[in-house]
N, C-alpha and C positions, 0 to 999 in steps of 0.2 A: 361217401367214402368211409371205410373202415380203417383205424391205426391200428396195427397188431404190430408186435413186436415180430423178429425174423423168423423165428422158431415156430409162431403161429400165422405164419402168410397162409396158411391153407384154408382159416374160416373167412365163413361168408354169411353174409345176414340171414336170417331165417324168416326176418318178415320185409318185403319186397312190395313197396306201392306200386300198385297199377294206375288206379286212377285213384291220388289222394290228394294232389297237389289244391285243387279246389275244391273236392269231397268229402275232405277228413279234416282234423285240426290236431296239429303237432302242438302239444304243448308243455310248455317247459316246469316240471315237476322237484321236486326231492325225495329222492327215498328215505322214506321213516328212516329213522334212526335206531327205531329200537327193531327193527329188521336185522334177524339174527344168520340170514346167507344158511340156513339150512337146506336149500333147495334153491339150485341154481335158479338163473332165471334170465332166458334165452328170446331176444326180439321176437315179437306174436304171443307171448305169453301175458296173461292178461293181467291187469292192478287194479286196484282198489283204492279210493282216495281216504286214507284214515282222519286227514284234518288238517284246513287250510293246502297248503299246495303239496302236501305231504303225500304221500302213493306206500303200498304193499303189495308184495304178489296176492291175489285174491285167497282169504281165507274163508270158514263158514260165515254165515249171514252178512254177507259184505255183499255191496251191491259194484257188478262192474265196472268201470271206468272206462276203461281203454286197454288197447296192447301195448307192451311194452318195445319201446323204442330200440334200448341199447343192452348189451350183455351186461350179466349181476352176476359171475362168475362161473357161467355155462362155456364149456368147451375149454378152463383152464384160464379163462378170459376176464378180465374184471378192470375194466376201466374207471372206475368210481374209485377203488382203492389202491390203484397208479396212482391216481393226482389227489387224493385226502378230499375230494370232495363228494356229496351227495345226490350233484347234480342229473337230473336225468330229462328220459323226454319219453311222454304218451305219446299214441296217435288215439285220438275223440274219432272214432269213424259216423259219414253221415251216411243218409242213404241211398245214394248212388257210390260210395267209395266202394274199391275193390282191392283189397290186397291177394299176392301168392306168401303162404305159409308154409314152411320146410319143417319139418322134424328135426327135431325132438318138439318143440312148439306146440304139437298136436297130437294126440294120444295116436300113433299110428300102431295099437294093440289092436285096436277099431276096425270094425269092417266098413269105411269110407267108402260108398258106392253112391256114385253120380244118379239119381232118379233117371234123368235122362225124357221125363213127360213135362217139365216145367213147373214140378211141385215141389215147393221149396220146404229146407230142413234146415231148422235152426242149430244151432251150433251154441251151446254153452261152456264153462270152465270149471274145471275139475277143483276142488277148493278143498282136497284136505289128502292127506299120505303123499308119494314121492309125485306123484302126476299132479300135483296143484299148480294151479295156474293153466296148464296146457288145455286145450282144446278138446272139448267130447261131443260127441252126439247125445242126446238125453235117450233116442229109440234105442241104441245099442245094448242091449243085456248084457256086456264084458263087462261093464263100467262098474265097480263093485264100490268106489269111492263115492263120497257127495258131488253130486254139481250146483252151481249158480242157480237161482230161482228164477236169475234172468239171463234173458237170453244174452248172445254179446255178438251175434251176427248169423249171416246165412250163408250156407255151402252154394256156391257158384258152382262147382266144378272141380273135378276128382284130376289132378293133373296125373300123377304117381302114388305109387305107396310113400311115397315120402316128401308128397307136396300137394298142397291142397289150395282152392282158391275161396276167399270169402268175402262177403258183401256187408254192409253196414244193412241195418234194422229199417227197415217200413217206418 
């Protein structure tokens, strides 16, 4: 369940376990502190663990973590600084978990097309200007920004332009 205040009953998570309950591992993080909220940061977008239980939306040379669990000021939204605290939550995907990811979450500038033969496309994180964090394909030539050196999962499945499904890594 999500708390939104009245004025925002209309969002909804952008990252959606499918199968994570025993796939994946939720765990319980704090967002750095010296994380400066320059660039929202909307559930499915991925983190970085800077040190100890600490987490950042992925920057350069940071190696993935996880998605992020809950809103960091995406959509108007910012639960963390409601209640003065830091607290937050990864999802560690394994490799059978499958999450659906909504947009904004994933670069949907992207040409997202399902192979459709059973050849799988890895899925990495954009890690510098306003798409940091979200989701990219590394094949796509739009991608003008840096991505992750590693991967942080596999395209399952093209639902919409503005939903996509993804698998935890081999």
């Amino acid at each position: 369940m999500i708390r939104v205040r009245a004025n925002l009953a209309h969002i909804k998570r952008t990252l959606r376990p499918l199968y994570a309950w025993t796939q994946a591992t939720p765990k319980s993080v704090f967002l750095d502190p010296s994380w400066n909220r320059s660039v929202p940061i909307y559930p499915g977008m991925v983190l970085a663990r800077t040190s100890g239980e600490l987490v950042t939306l992925i920057g350069p040379n940071q190696v993935p973590y996880g998605f992020a669990a809950d809103y960091v000021g995406g959509d108007g939204f910012d639960p963390l600084l409601d209640v003065g605290v830091n607290a937050t939550a990864v999802w560690v995907p394994g490799a059978d978990a499958e999450f659906e990811v909504l947009a904004p979450a994933f670069d949907d500038t992207q040409a997202w097309v399902d192979p459709g033969d059973g050849t799988e496309k890895l899925v990495y994180a954009i890690t510098a200007g306003t798409g940091r964090g979200k989701l990219a394909l590394a094949t796509n030539g739009s991608v003008a920004t840096a991505i992750s050196t590693q991967a942080v999962g596999r395209l399952l499945k093209v639902n919409s332009a503005s939903k996509i499904t993804v698998g935890g890594l081999r």
